[in-house]
N, C-alpha and C positions, 0 to 999 in steps of 0.2 A: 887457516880456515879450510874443512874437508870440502872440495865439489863433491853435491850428489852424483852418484854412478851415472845418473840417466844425466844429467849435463856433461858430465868430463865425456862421456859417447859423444855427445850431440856437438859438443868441442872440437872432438879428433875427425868427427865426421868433413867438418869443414876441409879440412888438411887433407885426409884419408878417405873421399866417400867411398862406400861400398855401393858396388854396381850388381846390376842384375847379370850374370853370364849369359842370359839368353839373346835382349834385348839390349843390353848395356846402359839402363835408364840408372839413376840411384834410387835406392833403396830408402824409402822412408820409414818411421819408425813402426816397428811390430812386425814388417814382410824380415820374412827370413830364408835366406839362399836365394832366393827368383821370386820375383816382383808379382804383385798380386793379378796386373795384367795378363801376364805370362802364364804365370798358375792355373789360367781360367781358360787362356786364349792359344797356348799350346793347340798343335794339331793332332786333338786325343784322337785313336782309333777306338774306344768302345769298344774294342775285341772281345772285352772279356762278357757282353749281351748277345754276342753272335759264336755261337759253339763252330760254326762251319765259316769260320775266316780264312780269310789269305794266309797266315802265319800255319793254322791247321790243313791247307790245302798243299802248304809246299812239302811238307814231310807225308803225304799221302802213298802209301807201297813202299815205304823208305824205312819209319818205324810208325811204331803204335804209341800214338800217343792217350792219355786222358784228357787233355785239353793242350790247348796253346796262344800266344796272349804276348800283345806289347803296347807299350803305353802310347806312344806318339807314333807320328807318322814323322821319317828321315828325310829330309831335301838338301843337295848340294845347296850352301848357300842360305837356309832356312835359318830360325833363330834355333830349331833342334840341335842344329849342326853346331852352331857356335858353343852352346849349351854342353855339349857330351868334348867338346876341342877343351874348352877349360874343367873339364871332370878328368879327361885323360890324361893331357900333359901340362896343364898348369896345377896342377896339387890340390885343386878343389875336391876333395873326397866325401865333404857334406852335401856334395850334390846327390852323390850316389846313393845316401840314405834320404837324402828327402823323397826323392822322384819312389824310392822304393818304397817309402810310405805312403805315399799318394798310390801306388800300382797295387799295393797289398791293401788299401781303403776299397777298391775297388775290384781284388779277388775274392776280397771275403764276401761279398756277396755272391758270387758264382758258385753254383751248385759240386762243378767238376773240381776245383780246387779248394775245397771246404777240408778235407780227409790226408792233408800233404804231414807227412812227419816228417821229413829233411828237405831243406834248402839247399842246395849246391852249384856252388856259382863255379863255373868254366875256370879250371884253372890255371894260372901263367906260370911258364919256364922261370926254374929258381932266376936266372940271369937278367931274362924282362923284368922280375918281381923287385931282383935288385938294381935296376936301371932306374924303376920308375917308382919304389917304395910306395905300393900296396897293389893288390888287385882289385881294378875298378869293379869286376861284377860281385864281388865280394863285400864291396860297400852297397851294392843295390840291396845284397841278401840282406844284410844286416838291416834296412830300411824295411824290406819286406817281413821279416819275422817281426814285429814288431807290431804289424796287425793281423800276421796269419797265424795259423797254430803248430807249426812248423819250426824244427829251430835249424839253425847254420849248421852244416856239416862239411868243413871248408879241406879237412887233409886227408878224405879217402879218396877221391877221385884226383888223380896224377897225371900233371903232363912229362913224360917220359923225355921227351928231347925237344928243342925249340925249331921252331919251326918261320917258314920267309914269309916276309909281308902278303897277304891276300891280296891286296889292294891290285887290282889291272888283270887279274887272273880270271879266266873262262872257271865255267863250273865243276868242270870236271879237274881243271888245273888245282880247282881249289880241293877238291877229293881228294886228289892223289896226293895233295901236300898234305893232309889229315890224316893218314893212314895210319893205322896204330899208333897212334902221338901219346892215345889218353889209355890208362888202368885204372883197376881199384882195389886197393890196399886191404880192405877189409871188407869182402864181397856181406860176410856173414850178415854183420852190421844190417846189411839194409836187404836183405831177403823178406819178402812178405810186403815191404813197405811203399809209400807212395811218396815219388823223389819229386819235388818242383825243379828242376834243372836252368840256371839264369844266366846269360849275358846280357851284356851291353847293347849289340844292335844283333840285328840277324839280314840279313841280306841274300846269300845263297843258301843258306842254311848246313853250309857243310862242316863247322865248328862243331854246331852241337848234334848233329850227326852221327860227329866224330865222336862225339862224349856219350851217346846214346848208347853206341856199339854192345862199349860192355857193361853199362848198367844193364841192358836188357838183356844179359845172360843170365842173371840175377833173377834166381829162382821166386816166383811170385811178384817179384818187380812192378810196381807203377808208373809208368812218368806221365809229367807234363813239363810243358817250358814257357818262360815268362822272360823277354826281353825287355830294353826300355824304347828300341827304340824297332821302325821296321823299314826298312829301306831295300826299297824295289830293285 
């Protein structure tokens, strides 16, 4: 005799449950990746209802941006944190399209990111990419195009050589470690166009900085940036 699908789940749940990453509750039936709690109760910033945010304020005299924008607010210790630890190095990569569905539900209403035609997530040294098999902000993209009008353009922008942990580094330490890291392969491609630029968290903001350099060589160039997360 066949089990229905939805019992042989509700079976293996017993043995296996599936937990929330954020908060570590289980997962009942119909929530999927993080808990309906979570989903609601996350520390959203709303960035994308205030065009003059923190995230817009920290690249001010630095580049030009069209908007800028991240989902939650980052705490050591926060359920954020826990959240983005099992997206990065536990293999959760369905995280990164959920949260980026949920950030792109909530760009398409903003005015400044209505007109994006590429998506481009920060991208990682071949060696990290094959460390950790995939690029995390690359699964946000993919969650993001998905409600924006914008599609993934994941192999023109290049990181050139790998580069040492940010982590403990002054801000200018973190500059000088981003110096020429990033290029782009096929500048033509995206003349004229308006690039959403994405990572994971943003914190000094010297990564996408560093990735900004030369899209904004890029004759008629637009950008904007969309992290998931914003940690002070």
């Amino acid at each position: 005799m066949k089990l229905k699908s939805g019992y042989f789940t509700d079976f293996l749940s017993l043995f296996f449950p599936h937990l929330c990453p954020a908060c570590g509750n289980e997962l009942v039936a119909h929530e999927k990746v993080i808990c309906t709690d979570c989903r609601y109760n996350l520390p959203q910033t709303n960035f994308h209802l205030v065009p003059d945010n923190i995230v817009t304020r920290q690249f001010w005299g630095k580049i030009n941006l069209e908007g800028a924008y991240a989902l939650y607010y980052f705490t050591k210790g926060g359920k954020v944190q826990n959240l983005m630890h099992h997206f990065k190095y536990k293999g959760m990569q369905q995280i990164g399209n959920e949260l980026g569905e949920i950030a792109g539900s909530q760009l398409a209403t903003s005015a400044a990111f209505a007109s994006v035609d590429y998506i481009i997530p920060v991208p990682l040294h071949k060696s990290r990419l094959k460390e950790r098999g995939y690029n995390q902000s690359a699964c946000f993209a993919e969650g993001l195009a998905e409600k924006l009008s914008g599609v993934v353009e994941e192999n023109n922008l290049i990181r050139n050589r790998a580069t040492q942990t940010q982590t403990h580094r002054s801000r200018f330490e973190r500059f000088e470690n981003m110096q020429e890291v990033f290029a782009i392969k096929n500048p033509q491609r995206l003349k004229g166009k308006h690039i959403l630029l994405v990572d994971d968290i943003v914190t000094t903001g010297s990564t996408l900085e560093a990735c900004a350099m030369p899209l904004l060589e890029i004759e008629g160039l637009k950008l904007s940036i969309a992290t998931i997360a914003y940690a002070e």
